[in-house]
C-alpha positions as a Markdown table, in Angstrom:
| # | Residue | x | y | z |
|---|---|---|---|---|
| 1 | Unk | 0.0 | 0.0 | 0.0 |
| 2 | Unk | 1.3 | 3.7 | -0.9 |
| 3 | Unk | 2.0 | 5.3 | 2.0 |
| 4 | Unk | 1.3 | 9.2 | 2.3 |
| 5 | Unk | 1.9 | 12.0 | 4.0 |
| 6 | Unk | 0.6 | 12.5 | 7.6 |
| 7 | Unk | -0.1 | 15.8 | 6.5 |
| 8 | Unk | -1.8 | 15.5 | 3.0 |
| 9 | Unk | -5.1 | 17.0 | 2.9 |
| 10 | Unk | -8.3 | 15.2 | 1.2 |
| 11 | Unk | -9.2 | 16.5 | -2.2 |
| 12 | Unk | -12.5 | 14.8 | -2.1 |
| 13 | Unk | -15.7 | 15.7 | 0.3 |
| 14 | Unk | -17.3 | 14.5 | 3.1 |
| 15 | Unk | -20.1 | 11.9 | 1.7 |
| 16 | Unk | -22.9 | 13.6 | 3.7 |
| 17 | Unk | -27.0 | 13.3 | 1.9 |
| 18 | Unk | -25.8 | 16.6 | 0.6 |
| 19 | Unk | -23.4 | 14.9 | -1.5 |
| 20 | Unk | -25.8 | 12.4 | -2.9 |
| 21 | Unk | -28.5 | 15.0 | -3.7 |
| 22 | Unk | -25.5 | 17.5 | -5.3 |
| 23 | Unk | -24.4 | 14.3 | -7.4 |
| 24 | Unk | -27.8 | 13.2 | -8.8 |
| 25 | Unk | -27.8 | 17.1 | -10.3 |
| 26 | Unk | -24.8 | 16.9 | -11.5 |
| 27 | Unk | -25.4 | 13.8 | -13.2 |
| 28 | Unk | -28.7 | 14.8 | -14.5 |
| 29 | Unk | -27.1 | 18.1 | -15.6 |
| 30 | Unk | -24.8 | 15.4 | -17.6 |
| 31 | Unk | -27.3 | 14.2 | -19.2 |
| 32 | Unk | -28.7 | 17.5 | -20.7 |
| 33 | Unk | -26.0 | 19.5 | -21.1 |
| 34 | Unk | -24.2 | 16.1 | -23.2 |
| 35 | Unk | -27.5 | 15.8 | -25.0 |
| 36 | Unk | -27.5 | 19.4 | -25.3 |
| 37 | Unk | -23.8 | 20.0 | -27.2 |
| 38 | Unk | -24.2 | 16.2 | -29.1 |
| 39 | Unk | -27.9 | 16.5 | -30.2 |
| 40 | Unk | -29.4 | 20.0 | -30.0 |
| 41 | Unk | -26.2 | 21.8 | -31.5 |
| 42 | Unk | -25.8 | 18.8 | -34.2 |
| 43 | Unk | -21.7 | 18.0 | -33.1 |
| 44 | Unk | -22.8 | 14.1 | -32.8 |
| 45 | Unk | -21.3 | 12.2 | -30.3 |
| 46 | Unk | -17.5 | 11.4 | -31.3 |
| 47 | Unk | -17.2 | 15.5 | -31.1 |
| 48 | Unk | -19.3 | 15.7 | -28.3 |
| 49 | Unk | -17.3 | 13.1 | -26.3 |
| 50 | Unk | -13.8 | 14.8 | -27.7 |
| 51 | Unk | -15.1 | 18.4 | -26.4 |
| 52 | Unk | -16.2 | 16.8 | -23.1 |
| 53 | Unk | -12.9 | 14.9 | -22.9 |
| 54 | Unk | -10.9 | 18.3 | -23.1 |
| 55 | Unk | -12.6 | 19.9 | -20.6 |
| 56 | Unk | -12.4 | 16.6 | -18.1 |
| 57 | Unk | -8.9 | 16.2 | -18.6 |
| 58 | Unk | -8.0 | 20.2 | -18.2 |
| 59 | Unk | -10.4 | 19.9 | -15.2 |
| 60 | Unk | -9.0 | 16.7 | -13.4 |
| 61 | Unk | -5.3 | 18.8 | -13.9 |
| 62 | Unk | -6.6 | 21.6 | -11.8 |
| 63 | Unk | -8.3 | 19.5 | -9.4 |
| 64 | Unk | -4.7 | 17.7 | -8.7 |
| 65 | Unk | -2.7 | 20.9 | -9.1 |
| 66 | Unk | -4.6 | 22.3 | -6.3 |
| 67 | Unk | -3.2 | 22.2 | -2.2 |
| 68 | Unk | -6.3 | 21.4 | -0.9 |
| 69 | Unk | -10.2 | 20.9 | -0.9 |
| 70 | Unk | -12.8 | 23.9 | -3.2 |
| 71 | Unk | -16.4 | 22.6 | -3.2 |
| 72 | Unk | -16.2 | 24.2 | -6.7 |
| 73 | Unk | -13.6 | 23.2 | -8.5 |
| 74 | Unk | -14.2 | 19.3 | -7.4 |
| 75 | Unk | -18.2 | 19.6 | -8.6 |
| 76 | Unk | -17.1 | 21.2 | -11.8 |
| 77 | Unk | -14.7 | 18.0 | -12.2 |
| 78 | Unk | -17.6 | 15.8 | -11.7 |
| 79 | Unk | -19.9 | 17.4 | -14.2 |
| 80 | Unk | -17.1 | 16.9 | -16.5 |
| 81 | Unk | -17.0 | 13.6 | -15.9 |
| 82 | Unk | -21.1 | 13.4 | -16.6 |
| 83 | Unk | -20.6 | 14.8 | -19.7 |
| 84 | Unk | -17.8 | 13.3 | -21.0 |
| 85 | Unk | -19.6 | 10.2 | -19.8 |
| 86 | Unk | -23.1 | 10.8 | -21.8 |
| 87 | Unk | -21.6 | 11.1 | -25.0 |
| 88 | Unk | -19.1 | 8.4 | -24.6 |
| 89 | Unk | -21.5 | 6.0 | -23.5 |
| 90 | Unk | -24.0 | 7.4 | -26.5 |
| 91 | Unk | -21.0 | 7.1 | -28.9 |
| 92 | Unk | -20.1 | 3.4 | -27.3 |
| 93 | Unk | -24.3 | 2.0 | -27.5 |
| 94 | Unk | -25.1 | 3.6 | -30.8 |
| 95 | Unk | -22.2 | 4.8 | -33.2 |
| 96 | Unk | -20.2 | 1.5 | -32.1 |
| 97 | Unk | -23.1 | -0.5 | -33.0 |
| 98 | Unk | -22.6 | -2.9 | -30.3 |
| 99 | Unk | -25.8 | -2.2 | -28.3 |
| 100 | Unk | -26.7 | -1.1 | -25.2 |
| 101 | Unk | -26.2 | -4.5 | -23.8 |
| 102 | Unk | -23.1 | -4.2 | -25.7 |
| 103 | Unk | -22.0 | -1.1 | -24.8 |
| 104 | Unk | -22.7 | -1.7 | -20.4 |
| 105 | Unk | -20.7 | -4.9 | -20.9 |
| 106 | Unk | -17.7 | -3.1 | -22.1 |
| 107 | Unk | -17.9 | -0.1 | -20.0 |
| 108 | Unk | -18.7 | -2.8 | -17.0 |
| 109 | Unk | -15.0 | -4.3 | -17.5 |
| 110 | Unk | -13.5 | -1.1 | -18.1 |
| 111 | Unk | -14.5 | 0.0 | -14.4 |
| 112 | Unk | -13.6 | -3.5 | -13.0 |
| 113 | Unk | -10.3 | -3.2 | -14.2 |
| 114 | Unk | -9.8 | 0.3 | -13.1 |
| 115 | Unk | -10.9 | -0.7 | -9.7 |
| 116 | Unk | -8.6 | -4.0 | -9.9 |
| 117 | Unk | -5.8 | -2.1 | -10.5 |
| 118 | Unk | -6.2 | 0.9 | -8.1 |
| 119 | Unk | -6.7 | -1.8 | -5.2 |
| 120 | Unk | -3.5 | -3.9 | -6.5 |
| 121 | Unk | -1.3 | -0.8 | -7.1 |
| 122 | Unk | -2.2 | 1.4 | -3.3 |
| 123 | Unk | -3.9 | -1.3 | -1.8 |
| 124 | Unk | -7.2 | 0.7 | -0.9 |
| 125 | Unk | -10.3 | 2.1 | -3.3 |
| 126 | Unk | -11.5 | 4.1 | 0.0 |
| 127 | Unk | -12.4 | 7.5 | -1.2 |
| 128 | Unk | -11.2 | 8.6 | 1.7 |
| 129 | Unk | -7.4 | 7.5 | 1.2 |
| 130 | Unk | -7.4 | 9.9 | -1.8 |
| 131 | Unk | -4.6 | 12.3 | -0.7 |
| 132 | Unk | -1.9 | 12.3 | -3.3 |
| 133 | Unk | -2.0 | 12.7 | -6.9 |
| 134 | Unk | -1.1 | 9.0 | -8.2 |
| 135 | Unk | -4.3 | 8.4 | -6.0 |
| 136 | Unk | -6.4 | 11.2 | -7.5 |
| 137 | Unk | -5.7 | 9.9 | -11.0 |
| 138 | Unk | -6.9 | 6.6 | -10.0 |
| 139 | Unk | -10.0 | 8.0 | -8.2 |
| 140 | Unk | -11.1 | 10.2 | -11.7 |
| 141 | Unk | -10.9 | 7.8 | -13.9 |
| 142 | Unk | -12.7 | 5.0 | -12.0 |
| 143 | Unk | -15.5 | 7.9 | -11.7 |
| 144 | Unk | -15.5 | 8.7 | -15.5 |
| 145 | Unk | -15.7 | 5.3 | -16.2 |
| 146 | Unk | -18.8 | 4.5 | -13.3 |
| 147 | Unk | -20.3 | 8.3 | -15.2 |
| 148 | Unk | -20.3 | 6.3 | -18.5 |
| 149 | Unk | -21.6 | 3.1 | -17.2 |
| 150 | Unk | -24.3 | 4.5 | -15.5 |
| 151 | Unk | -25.9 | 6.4 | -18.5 |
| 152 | Unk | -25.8 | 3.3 | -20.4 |
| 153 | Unk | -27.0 | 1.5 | -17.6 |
| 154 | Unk | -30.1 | 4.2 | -17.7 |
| 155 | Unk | -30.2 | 4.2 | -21.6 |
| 156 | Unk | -30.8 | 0.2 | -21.6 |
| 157 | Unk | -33.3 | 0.2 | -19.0 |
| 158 | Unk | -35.7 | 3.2 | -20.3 |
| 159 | Unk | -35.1 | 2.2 | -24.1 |
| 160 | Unk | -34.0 | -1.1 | -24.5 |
| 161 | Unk | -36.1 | -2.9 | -21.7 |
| 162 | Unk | -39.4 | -0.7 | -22.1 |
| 163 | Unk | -39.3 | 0.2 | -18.6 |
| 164 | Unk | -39.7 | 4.3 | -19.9 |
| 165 | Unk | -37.7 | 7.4 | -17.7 |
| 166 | Unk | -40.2 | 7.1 | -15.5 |
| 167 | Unk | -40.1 | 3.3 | -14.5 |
| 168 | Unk | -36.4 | 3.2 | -14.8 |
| 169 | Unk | -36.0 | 6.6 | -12.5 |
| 170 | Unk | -38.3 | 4.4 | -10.0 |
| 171 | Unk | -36.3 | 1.0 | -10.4 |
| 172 | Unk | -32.8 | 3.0 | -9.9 |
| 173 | Unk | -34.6 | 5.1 | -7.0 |
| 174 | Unk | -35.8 | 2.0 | -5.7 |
| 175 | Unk | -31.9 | 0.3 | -5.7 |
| 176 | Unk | -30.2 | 3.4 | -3.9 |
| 177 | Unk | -32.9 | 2.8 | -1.1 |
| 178 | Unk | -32.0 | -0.4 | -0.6 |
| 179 | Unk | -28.0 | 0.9 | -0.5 |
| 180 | Unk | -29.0 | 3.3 | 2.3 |
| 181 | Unk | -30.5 | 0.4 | 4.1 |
| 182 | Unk | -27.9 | -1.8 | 3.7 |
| 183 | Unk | -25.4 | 1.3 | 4.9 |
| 184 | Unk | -27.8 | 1.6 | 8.1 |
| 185 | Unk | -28.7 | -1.9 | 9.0 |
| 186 | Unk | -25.9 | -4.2 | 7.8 |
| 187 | Unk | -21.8 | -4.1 | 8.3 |
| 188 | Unk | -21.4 | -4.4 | 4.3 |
| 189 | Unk | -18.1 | -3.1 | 3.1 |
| 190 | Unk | -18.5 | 0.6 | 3.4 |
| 191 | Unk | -16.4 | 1.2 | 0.3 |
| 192 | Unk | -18.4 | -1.1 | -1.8 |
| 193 | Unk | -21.5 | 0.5 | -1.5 |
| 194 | Unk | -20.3 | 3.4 | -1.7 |
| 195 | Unk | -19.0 | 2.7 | -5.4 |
| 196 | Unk | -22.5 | 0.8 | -5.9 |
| 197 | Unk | -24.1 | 4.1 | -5.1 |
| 198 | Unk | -21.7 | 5.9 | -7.1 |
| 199 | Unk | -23.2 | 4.0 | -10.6 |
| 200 | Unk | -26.6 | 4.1 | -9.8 |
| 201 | Unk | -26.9 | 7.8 | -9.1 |
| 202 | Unk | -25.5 | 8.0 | -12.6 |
| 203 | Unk | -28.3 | 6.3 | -14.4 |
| 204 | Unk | -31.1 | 8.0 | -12.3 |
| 205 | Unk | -30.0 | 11.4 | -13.4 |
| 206 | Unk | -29.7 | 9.7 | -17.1 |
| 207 | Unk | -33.1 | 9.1 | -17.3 |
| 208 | Unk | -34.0 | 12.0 | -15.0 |
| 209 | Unk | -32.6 | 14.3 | -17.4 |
| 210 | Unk | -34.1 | 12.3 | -20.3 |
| 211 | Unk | -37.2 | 12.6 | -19.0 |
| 212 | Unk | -36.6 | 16.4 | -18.9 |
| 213 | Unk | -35.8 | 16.7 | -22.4 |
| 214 | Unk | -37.2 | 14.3 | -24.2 |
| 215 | Unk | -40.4 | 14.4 | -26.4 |
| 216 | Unk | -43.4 | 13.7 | -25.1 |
| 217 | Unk | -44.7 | 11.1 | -27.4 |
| 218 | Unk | -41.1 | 9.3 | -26.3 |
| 219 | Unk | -42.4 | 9.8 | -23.0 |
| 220 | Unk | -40.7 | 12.5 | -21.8 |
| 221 | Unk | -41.6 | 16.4 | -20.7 |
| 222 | Unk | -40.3 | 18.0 | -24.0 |
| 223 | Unk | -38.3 | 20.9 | -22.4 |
| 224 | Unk | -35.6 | 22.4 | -23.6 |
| 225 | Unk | -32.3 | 21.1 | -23.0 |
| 226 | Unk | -30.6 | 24.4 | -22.5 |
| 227 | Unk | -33.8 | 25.4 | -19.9 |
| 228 | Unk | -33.1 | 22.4 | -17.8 |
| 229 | Unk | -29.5 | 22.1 | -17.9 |
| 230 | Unk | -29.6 | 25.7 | -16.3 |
| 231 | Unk | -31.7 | 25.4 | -13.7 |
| 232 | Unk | -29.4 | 22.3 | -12.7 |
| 233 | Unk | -26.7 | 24.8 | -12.7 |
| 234 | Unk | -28.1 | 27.3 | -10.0 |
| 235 | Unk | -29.2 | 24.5 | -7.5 |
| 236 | Unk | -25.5 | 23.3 | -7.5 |
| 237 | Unk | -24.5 | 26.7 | -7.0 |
| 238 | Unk | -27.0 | 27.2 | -4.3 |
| 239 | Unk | -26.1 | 24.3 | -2.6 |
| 240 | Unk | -22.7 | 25.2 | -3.0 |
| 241 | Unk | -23.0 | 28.6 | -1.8 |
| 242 | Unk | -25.7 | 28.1 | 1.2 |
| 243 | Unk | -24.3 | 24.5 | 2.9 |
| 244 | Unk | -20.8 | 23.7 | 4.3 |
| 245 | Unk | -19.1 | 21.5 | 2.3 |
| 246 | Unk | -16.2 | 19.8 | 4.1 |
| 247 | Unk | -13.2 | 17.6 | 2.8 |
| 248 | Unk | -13.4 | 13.7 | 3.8 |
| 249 | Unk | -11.3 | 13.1 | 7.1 |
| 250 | Unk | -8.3 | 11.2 | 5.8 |
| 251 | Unk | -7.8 | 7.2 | 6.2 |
| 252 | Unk | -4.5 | 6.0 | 6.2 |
């Protein structure tokens, strides 16, 4: 296991309900603003995952660079990582041709072994062991990677399976419940349901934010992507500005 500094300082937050509720916007906000720059403006989804991509790696440099913990700058990184995620996984299901069975199955492995190798090479996958930057890198790219899974998770399950945005936002709903209670009532691996929570927030704001934009004879509310993606905007920013955000207390 890497050891670190006594003294490092945790890049990531406290996981509070305030985190949940912030990462459900930000992943819904993923959803419309990927939808928003790969559909609505035309760019298709190779461009729209190489825009995306820019902006996750230039964010994911800052977010290392930096000394210690800003609310901002880590949110910002995640919403990155939503969008880079919607179009990748669009781009993976569709333009790839492999399906969306196709397209979870390969993004599935791609997190396993992104998981399998930050345990083998530091010896934890504990958020809250994420003090230096070897750590950090392993810690974004296992959450781009749970980002894309998730929407194709959501995709399959609303389009695929016939279950609708409504029914799958239910079934997803339905599966982070039973997470909390697990976390409450049982001694399960902290750390594993923590990453189980991590994916399925991921596909509830997918077909949240597909049931935002999408038609309404597709069963969705027909609003405008641009409309919805800002209003997801100002209540991260509210919630940024009005509650304490702290950094996770470091495990070592």
């Amino acid at each position: 296991m890497q050891k670190t500094d006594k003294n490092a300082l945790s890049k990531v937050p406290e996981v509070t309900l305030l985190f949940w509720i912030i990462k459900i916007a930000a992943t819904t906000l993923g959803e419309t603003g990927g939808d928003a720059v790969s559909m609505s403006l035309g760019l298709g989804y190779l461009v729209g995952t190489a825009i995306f991509a820019v902006l996750f790696i230039i964010s994911v440099f800052i977010q290392i660079r930096s000394k210690e913990f800003h609310p901002v700058l880590y949110w910002v990184t995640i919403i990155t990582t939503t969008t880079v995620g919607t179009t990748l996984a669009d781009f993976a299901d569709r333009s790839l041709g492999i399906g969306y069975a196709g397209g979870s199955s390969l993004l599935f492995l791609l997190l396993m072994a992104s998981l399998i190798i930050w345990y083998r090479t530091l010896g934890s996958i504990s958020v809250d062991t994420v003090v230096s930057p070897k750590q950090e890198i392993f810690y974004w790219v296992t959450i781009m990677f749970s980002q894309t899974l998730g929407t194709a998770l959501g995709d399959w399950t609303s389009d695929a399976l016939g279950f609708g945005y409504g029914g799958s936002a239910i079934i997803f709903g339905s599966l982070l419940a039973l997470l909390a209670a697990l976390y409450f009532w049982t001694n399960i691996s902290r750390t594993l349901l923590f990453w189980a929570a991590f994916i399925l927030t991921r596909p509830l704001g997918a077909v949240l934010g597909d049931l935002l934009d999408k038609p309404l004879d597709k069963g969705g509310l027909a609003l405008s992507r641009y409309t919805a993606s800002l209003v997801l905007i100002i209540f991260i920013g509210l919630c940024l500005k009005f509650f304490t955000h702290r950094a996770a207390e470091k495990n070592h």
